[in-house]
C-alpha positions as CSV (number, residue, x, y, z in Angstrom):
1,X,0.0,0.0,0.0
2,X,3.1,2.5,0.8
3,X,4.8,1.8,-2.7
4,X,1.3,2.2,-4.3
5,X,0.4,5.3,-2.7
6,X,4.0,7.1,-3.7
7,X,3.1,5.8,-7.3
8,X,0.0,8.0,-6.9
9,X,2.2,10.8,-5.3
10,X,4.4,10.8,-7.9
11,X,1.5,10.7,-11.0
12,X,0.5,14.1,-9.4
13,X,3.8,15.7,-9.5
14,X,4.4,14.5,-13.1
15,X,1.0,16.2,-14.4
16,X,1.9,19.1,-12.5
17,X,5.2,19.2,-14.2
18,X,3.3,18.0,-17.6
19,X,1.2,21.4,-16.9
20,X,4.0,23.6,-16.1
21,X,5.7,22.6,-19.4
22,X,2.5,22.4,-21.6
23,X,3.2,18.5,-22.2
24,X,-0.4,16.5,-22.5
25,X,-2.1,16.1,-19.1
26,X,-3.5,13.2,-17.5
27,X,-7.6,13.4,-17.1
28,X,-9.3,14.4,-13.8
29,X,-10.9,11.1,-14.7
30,X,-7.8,9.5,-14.0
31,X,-6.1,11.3,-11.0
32,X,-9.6,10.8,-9.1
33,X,-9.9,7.1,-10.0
34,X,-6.2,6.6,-8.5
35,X,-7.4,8.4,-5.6
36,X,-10.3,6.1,-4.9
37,X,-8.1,2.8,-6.4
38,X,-6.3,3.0,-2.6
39,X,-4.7,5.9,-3.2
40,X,-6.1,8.6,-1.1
41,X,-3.5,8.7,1.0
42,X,-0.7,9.4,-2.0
43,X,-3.2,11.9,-3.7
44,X,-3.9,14.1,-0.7
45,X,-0.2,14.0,-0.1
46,X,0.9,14.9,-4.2
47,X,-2.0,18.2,-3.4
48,X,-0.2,19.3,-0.7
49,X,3.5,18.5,-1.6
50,X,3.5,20.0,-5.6
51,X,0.4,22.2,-5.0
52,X,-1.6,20.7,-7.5
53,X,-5.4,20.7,-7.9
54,X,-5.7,22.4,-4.9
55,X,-7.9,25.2,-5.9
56,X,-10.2,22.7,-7.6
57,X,-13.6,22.3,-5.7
58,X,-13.6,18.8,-6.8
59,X,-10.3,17.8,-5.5
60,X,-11.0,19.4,-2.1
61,X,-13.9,17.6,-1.6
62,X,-13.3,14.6,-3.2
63,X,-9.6,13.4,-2.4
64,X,-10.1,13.3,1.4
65,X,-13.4,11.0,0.6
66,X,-10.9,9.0,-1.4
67,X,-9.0,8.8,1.5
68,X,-11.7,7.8,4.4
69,X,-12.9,5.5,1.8
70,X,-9.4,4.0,1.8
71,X,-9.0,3.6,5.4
72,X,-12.1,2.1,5.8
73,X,-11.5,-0.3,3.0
74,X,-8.1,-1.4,4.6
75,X,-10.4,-1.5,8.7
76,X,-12.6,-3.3,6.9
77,X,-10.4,-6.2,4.8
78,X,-8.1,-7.1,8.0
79,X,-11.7,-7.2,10.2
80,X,-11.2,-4.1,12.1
81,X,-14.5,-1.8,11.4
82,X,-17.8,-3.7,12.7
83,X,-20.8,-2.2,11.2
């Protein structure tokens, strides 16, 4: 999950360079689907670290859910959360 989740960091900071240089982006599509694929964790962190998407309303909101969603996934799997 660690490796996985520096993947995702690092996909952020290569479409943040890919904007900077005018290079083709990768979707929102994308970047959000990584997010929820376990990667909320990496996302929230690539935000924060190259201050990407971070003025996005959809990013805000969505990332962090990405990331409880993740957490709970993870509780859930190794028979820690009890609904």
């Amino acid at each position: 999950m660690a490796v996985w989740n520096i993947i995702v960091c690092c996909i952020y900071g290569y479409d943040k360079l890919c904007a900077i240089k005018g290079y083709q982006r990768i979707s929102e599509f994308t970047l959000l689907f990584l997010a929820f694929a376990f990667g909320g964790l990496g996302a929230l962190l690539g935000m924060v670290l190259w201050h990407h998407k971070t003025q996005k309303w959809k990013f805000k909101i969505i990332v962090p859910i990405a990331l409880l969603w993740s957490v709970f996934a993870i509780g859930y799997g190794y028979g820690l959360v009890v609904i």
